[in-house]
SETOR-292687 format. One record per residue (C-alpha): z, y, x; residue number from 1. Coordinates in pm, 1 decimal, m for minus. Example, Ala and Ser with C-alpha at 12.3 -4.5 7.8 and 13.67 -1.06 7.14 Angstrom:
BEGIN
pz = 780.0 | py = m450.0 | px = 1230.0 | k = 1;
pz = 714.0 | py = m106.0 | px = 1367.0 | k = 2;
This chain:
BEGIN
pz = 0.0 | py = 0.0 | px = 0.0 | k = 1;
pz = m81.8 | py = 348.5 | px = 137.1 | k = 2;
pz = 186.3 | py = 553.2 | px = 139.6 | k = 3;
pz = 174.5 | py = 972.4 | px = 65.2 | k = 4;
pz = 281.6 | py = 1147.6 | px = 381.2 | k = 5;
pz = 431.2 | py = 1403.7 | px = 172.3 | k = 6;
pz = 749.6 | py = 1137.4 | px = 42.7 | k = 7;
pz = 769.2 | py = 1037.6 | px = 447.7 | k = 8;
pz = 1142.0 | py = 1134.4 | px = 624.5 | k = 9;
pz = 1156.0 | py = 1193.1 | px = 990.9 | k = 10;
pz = 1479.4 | py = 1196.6 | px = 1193.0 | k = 11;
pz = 1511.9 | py = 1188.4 | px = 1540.6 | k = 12;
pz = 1769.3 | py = 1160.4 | px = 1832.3 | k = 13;
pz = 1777.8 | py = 1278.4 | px = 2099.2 | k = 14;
pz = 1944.3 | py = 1125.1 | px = 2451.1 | k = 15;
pz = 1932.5 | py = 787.2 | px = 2310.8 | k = 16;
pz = 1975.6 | py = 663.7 | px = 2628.6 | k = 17;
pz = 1894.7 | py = 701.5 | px = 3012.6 | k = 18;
pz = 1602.4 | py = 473.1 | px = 3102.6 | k = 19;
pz = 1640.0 | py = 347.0 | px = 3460.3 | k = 20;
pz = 1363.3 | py = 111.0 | px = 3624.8 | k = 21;
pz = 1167.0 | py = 42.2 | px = 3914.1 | k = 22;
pz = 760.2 | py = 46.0 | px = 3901.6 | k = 23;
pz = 553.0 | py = m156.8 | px = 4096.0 | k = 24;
pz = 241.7 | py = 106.6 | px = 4149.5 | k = 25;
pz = m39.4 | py = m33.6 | px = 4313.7 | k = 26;
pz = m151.1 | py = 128.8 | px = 4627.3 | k = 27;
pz = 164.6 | py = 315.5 | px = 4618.7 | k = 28;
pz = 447.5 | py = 20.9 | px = 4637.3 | k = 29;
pz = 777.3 | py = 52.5 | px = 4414.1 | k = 30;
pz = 915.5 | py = 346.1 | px = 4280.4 | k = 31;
pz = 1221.9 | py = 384.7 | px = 4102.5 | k = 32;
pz = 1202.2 | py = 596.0 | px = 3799.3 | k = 33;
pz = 1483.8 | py = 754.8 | px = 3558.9 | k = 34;
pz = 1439.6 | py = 905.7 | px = 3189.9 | k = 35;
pz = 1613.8 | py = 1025.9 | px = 2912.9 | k = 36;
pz = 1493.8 | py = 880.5 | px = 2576.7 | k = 37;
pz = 1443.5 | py = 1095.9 | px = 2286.6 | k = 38;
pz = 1319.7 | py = 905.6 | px = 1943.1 | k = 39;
pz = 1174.7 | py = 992.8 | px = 1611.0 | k = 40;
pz = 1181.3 | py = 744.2 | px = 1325.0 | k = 41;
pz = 943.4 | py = 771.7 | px = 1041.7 | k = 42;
pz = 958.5 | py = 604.0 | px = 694.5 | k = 43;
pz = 1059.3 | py = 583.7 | px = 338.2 | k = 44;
pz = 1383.5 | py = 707.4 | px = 244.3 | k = 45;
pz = 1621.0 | py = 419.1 | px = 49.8 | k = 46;
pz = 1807.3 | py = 421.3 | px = m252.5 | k = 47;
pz = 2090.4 | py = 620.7 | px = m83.8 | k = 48;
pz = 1854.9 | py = 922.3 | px = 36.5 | k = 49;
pz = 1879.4 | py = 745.7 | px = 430.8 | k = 50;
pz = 1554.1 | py = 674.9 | px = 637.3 | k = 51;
pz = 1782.4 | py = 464.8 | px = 873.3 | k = 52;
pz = 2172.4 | py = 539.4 | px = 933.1 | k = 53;
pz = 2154.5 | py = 721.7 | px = 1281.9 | k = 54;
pz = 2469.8 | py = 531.5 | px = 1449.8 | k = 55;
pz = 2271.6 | py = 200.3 | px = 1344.6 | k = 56;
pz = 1921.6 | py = 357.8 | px = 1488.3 | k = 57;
pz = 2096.6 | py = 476.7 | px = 1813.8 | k = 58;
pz = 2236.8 | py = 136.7 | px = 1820.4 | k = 59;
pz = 1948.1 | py = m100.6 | px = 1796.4 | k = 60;
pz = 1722.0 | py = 145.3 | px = 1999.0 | k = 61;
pz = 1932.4 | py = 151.5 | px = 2312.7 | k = 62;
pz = 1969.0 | py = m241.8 | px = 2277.7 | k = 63;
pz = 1646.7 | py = m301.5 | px = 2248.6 | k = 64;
pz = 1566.6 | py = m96.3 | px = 2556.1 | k = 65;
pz = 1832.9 | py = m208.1 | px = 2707.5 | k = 66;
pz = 1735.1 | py = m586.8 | px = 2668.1 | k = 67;
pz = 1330.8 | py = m478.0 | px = 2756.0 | k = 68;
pz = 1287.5 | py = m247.2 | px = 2956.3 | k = 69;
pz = 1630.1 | py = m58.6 | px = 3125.2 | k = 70;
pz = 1717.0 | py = m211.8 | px = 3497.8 | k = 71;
pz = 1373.7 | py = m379.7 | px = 3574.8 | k = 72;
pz = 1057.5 | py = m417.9 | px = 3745.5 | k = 73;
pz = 760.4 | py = m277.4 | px = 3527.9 | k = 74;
pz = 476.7 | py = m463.6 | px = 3653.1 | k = 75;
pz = 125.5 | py = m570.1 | px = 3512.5 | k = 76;
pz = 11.8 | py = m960.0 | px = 3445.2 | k = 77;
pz = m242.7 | py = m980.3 | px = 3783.8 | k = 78;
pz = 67.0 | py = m883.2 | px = 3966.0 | k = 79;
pz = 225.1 | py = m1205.3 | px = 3906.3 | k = 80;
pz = 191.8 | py = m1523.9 | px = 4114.4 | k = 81;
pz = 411.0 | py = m1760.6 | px = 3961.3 | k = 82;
pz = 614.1 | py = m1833.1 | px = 3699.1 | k = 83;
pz = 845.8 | py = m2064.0 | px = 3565.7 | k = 84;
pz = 1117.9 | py = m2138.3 | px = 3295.0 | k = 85;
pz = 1361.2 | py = m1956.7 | px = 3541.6 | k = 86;
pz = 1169.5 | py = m1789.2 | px = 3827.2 | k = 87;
pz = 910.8 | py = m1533.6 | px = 3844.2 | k = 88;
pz = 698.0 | py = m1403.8 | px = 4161.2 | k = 89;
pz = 585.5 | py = m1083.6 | px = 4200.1 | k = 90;
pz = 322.8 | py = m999.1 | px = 4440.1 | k = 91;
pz = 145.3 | py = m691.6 | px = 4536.3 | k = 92;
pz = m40.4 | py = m490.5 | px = 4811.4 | k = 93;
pz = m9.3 | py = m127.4 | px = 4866.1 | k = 94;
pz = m30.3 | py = 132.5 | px = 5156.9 | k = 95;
pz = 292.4 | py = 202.1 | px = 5395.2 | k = 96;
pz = 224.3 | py = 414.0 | px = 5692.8 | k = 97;
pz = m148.6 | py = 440.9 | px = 5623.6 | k = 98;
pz = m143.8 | py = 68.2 | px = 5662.0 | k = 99;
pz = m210.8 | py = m235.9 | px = 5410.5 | k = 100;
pz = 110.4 | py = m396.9 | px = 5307.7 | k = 101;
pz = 289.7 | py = m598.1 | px = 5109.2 | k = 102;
pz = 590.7 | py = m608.1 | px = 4836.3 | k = 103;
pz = 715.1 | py = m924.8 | px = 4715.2 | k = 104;
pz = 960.8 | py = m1058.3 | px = 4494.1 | k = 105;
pz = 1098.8 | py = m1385.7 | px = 4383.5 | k = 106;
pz = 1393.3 | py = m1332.9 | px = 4088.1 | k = 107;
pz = 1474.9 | py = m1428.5 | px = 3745.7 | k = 108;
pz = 1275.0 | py = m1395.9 | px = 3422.0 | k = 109;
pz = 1441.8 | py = m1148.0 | px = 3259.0 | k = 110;
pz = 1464.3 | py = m914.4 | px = 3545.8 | k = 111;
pz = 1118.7 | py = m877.6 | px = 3557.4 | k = 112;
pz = 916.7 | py = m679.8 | px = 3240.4 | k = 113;
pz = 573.8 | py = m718.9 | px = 3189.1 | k = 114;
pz = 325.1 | py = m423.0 | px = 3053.9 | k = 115;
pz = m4.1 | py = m335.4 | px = 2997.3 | k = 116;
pz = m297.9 | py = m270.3 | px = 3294.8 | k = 117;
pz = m364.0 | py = 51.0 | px = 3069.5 | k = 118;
pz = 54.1 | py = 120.4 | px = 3121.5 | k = 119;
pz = 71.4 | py = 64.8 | px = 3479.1 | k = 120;
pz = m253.8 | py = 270.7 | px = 3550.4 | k = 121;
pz = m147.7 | py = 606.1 | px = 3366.3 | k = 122;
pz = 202.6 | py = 555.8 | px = 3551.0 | k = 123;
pz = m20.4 | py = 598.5 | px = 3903.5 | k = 124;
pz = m77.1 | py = 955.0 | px = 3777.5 | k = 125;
pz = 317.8 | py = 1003.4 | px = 3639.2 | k = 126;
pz = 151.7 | py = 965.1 | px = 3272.0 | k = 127;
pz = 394.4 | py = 824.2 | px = 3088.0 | k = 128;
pz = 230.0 | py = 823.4 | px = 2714.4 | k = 129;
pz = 138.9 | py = 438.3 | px = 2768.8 | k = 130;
pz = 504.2 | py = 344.1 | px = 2834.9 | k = 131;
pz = 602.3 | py = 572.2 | px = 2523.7 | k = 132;
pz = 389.2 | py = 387.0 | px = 2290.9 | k = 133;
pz = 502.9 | py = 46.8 | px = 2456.3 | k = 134;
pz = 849.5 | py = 120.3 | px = 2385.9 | k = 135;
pz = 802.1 | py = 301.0 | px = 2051.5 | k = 136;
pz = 628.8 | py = m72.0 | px = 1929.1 | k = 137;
pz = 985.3 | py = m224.7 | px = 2014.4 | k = 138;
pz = 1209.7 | py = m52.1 | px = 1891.2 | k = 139;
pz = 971.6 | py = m55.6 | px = 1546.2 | k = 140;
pz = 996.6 | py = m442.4 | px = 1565.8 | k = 141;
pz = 1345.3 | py = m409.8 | px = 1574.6 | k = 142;
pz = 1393.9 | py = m167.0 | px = 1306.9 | k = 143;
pz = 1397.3 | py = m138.4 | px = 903.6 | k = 144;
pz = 1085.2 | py = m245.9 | px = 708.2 | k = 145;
pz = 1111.5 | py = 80.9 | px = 571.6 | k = 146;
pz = 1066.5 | py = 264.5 | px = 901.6 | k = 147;
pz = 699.7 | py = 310.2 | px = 950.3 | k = 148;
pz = 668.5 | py = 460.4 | px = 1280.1 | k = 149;
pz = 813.1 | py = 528.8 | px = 1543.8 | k = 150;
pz = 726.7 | py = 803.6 | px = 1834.6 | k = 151;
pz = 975.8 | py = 836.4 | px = 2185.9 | k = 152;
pz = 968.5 | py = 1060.2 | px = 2437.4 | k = 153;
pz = 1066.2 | py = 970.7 | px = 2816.5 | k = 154;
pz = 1185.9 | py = 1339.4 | px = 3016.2 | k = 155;
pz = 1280.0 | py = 1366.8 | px = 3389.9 | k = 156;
pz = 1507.6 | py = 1576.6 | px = 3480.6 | k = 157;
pz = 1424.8 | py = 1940.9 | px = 3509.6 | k = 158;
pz = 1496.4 | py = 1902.1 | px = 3873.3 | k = 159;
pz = 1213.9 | py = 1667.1 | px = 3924.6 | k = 160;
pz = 1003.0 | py = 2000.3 | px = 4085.7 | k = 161;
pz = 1306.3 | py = 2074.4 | px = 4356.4 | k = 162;
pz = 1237.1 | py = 1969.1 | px = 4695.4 | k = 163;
pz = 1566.0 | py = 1773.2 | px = 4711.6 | k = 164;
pz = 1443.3 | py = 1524.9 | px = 4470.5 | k = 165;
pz = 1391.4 | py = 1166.7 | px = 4520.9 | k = 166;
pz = 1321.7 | py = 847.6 | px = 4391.5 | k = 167;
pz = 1463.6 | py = 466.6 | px = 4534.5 | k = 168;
pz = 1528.6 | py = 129.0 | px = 4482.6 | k = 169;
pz = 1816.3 | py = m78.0 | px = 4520.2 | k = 170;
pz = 1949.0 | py = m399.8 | px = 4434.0 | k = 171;
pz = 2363.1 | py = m389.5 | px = 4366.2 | k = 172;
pz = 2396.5 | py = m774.5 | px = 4465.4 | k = 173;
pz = 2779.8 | py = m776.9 | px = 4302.8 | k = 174;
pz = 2758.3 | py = m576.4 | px = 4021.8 | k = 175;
pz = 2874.6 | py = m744.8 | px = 3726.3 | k = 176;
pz = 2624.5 | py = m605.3 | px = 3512.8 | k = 177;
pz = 2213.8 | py = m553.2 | px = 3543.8 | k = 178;
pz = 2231.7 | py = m357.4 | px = 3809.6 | k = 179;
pz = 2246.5 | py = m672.8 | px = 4016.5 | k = 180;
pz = 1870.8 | py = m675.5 | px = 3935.6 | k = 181;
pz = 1578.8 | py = m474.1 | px = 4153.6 | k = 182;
pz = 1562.7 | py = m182.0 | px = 3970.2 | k = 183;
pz = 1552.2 | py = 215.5 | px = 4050.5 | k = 184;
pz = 1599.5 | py = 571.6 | px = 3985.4 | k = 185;
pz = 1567.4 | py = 958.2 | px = 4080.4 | k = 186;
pz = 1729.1 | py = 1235.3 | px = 4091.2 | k = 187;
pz = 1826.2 | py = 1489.2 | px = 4360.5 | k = 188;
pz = 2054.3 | py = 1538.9 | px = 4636.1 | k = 189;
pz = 2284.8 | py = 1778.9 | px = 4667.2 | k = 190;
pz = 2447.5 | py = 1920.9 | px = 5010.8 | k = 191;
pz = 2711.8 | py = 2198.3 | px = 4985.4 | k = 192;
pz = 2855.3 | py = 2400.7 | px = 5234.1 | k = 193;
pz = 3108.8 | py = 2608.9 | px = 5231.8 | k = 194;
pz = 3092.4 | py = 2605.4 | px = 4863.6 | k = 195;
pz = 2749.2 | py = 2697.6 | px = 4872.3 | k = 196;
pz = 2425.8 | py = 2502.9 | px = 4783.9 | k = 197;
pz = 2240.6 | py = 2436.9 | px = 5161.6 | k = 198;
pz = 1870.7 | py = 2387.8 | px = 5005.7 | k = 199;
pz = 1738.4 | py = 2335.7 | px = 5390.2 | k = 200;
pz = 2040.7 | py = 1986.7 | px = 5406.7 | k = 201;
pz = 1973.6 | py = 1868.7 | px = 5053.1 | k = 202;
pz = 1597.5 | py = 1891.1 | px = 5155.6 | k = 203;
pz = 1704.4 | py = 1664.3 | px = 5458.5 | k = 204;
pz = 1902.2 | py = 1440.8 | px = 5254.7 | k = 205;
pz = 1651.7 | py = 1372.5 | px = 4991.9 | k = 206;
pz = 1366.0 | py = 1296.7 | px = 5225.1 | k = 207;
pz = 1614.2 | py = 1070.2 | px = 5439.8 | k = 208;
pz = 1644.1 | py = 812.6 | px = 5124.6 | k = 209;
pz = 1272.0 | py = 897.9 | px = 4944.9 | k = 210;
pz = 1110.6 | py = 638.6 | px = 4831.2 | k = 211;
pz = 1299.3 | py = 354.4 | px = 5024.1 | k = 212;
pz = 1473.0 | py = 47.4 | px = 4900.6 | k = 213;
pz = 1820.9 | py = 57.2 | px = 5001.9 | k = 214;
pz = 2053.1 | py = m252.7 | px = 5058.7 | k = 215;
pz = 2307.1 | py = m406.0 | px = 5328.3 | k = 216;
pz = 2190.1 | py = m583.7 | px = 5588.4 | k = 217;
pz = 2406.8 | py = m791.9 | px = 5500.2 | k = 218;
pz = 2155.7 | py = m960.1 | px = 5281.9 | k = 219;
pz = 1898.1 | py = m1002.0 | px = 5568.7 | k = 220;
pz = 1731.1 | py = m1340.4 | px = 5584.7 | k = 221;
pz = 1634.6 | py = m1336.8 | px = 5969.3 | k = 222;
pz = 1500.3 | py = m1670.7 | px = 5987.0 | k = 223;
pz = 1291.9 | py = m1641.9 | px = 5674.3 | k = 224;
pz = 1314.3 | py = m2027.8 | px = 5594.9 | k = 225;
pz = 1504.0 | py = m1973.4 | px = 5264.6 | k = 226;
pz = 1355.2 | py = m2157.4 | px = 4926.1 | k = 227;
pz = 1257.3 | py = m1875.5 | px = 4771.7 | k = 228;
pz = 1119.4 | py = m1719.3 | px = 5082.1 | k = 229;
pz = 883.0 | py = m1968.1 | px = 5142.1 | k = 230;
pz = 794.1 | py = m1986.1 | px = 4822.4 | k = 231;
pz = 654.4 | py = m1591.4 | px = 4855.4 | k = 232;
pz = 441.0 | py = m1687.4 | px = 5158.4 | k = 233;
pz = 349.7 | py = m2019.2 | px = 5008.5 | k = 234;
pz = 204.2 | py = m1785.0 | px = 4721.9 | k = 235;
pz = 120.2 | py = m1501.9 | px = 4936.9 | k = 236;
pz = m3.8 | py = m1642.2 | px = 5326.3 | k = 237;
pz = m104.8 | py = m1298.8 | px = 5439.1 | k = 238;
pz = 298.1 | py = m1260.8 | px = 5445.8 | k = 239;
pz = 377.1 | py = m1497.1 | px = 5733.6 | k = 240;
pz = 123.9 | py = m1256.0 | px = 5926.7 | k = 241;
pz = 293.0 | py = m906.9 | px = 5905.9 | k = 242;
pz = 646.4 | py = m1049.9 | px = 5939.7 | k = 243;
pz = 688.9 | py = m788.8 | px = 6263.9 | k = 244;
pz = 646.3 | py = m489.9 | px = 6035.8 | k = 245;
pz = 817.8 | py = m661.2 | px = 5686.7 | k = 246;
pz = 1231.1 | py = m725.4 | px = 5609.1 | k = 247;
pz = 1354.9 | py = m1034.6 | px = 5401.7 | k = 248;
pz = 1600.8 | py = m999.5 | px = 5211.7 | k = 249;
pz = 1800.4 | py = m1236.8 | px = 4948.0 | k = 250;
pz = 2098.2 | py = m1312.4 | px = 4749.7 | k = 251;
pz = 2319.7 | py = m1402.1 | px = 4450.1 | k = 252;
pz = 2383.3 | py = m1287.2 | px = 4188.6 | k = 253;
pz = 2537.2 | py = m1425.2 | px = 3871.2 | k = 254;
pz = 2282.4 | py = m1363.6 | px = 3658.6 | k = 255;
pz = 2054.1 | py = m1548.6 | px = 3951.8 | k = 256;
pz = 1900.1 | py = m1581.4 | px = 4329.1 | k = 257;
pz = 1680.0 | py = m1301.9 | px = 4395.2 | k = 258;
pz = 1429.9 | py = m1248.8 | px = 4739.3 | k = 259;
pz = 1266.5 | py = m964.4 | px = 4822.5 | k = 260;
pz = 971.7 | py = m865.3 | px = 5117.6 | k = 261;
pz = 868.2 | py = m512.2 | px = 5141.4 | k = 262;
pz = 832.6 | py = m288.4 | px = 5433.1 | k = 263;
pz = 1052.4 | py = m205.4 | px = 5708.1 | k = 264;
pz = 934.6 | py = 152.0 | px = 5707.4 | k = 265;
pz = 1032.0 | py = 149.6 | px = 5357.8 | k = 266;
pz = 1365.6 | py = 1.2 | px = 5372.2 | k = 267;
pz = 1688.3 | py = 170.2 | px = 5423.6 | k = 268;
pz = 1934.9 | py = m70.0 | px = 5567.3 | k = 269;
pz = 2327.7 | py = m25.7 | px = 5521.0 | k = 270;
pz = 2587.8 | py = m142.0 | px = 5674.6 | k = 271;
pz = 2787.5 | py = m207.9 | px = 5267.4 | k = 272;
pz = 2645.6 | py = m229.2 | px = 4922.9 | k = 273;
pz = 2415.0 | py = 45.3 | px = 4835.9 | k = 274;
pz = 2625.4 | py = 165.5 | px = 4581.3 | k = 275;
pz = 2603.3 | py = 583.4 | px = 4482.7 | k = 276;
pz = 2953.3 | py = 652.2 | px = 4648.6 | k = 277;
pz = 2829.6 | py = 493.3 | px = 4922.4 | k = 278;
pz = 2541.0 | py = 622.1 | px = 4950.8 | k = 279;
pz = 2622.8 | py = 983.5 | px = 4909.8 | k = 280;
pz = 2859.8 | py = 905.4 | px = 5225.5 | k = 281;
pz = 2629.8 | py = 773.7 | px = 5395.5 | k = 282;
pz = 2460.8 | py = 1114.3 | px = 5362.1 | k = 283;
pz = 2737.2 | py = 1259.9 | px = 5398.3 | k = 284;
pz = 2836.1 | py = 1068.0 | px = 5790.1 | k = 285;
pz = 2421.0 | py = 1229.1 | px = 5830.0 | k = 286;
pz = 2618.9 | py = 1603.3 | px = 5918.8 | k = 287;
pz = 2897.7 | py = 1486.9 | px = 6139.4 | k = 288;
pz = 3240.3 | py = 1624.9 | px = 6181.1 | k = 289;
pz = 3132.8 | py = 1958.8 | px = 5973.3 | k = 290;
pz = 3461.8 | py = 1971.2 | px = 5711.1 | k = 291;
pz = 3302.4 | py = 2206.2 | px = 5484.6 | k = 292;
pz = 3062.0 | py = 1960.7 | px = 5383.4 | k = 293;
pz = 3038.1 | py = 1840.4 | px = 5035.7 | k = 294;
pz = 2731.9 | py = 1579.1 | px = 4858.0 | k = 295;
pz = 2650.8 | py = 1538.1 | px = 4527.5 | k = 296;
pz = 2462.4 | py = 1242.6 | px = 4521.6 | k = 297;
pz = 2263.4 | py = 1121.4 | px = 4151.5 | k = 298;
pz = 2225.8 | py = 801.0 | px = 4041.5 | k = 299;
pz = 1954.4 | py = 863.5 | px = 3774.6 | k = 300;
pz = 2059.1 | py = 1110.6 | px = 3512.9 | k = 301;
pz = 2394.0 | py = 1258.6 | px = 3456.6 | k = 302;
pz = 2583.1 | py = 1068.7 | px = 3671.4 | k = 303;
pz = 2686.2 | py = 1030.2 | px = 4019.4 | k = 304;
pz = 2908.8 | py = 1088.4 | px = 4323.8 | k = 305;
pz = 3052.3 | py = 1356.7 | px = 4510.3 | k = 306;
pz = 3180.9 | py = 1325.4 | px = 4912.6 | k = 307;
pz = 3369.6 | py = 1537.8 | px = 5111.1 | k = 308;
């Protein structure tokens, strides 16, 4: 049945939820990306005068994000090698240092989502009206028959323009949540001192961790014969090749094992978990014995550390 526009209700919310995710952009390599989510619902009202309660619409949009899309690798289908009832490889080349590389990753099923070729190729120009529409179609699925349509908007942060702002990766191996996953974010960097914004340090600082994937080398697998490791190379031989200019790196979690090949050039290795506190003291140790320093470091939107 077609249904008048006119008797249509829209409501929307906005800051549903923060979005955070890694992307795995061809030609580029992994970059870890951070949203807010802002969502309009469009339907019949029911009986009561409601188009859809908004505590229950908040509720079963930031699960289904949360269960799809939030704390993952956004990849498309050529990207992957493998996959089983449990594991899923991801494979891809891209350009580090002017030179062909590689990223690979061996991890869990559900850390992994996958999205259109359209999707991943309008994310290589920091379009995200793909991803919008990809995410809009799930949280319809999930909604009220009665809710026709659905429209969301992902926003950066106005910062994203500043020259202390920066995107990574990281993988929290202990977290007890999803952050144990290969995931990202970005945000800025901020360096005080003596009170006083330093744009020239947080500049420094932001360009230090740009673009890298972060985690302790305590997770190093220096003798690469690991299951899962040889696995990648058994999918990818080109692997076993580059292994001077590449870091392996695995471990467990409990929601599963996870390995991961990428770079040394992009890799920042620390000496403890890459956690934000420790992170924005390990920018902090970057200016020495100075006592008037303070950082401000983001993870994603709206939240983070500060170290003095």
């Amino acid at each position: 049945m077609q249904i008048n526009n006119r008797n249509l209700s829209k409501i929307f919310i906005q800051n549903v939820t923060l979005l955070d995710c890694a992307l795995f952009i061809p030609n580029k390599g992994p970059k870890g990306k951070s949203w807010y989510v802002d969502i309009i619902w469009e339907g019949e009202k029911d009986e009561t005068g409601v188009l859809f309660d908004f505590s229950l619409a908040k509720k079963s949009a930031k699960s289904t994000i949360d269960h799809e899309f939030d704390h993952k690798l956004l990849v498309k289908a050529s990207q992957i090698r493998f996959q089983s009832n449990s594991q899923i490889i991801i494979i891809g080349n891209f350009k580090s240092d002017k030179k062909e590389t590689f990223f690979a990753i061996n991890t869990y099923n559900n850390s992994i989502k996958k999205v259109a070729r359209e999707t991943i190729k309008a994310l290589e120009n920091d379009d995200v009206t793909e991803l919008e529409k990809e995410i809009a179609n799930a949280i319809l699925r999930n909604s009220p028959n009665n809710v026709k349509n659905v429209t969301v908007t992902l926003r950066e942060d106005d910062n994203k323009k500043k020259s202390n702002y920066f995107s990574y990766t990281h993988s929290l191996c202990h977290h007890y949540g999803n952050c144990q996953r290969f995931h990202g974010h970005s945000n800025i960097i901020e360096v005080f001192h003596k009170g006083k914004i330093d744009p020239i340090k947080s500049t420094k600082a932001a360009k230090k961790l740009n673009n890298s994937y972060i985690i302790s080398r305590n997770y190093l697998a220096n003798n690469w014969d690991s299951r899962l490791i040889k696995e990648l190379i058994e999918h990818c031989p080109e692997i076993a090749d580059s292994k001077d200019e590449l870091i392996a790196a695995q471990y467990k979690g409990t929601q599963g094992e996870v390995a991961v090949i990428m770079p040394k050039a992009n890799t920042l290795l620390m000496s403890c978990e890459s956690t934000v506190e420790n992170l924005a003291e390990y920018i902090r140790n970057q200016f020495g014995d100075d006592t008037e320093i303070e950082v401000r470091a983001y993870e994603g939107l709206a939240k983070g550390s500060i170290c003095t």
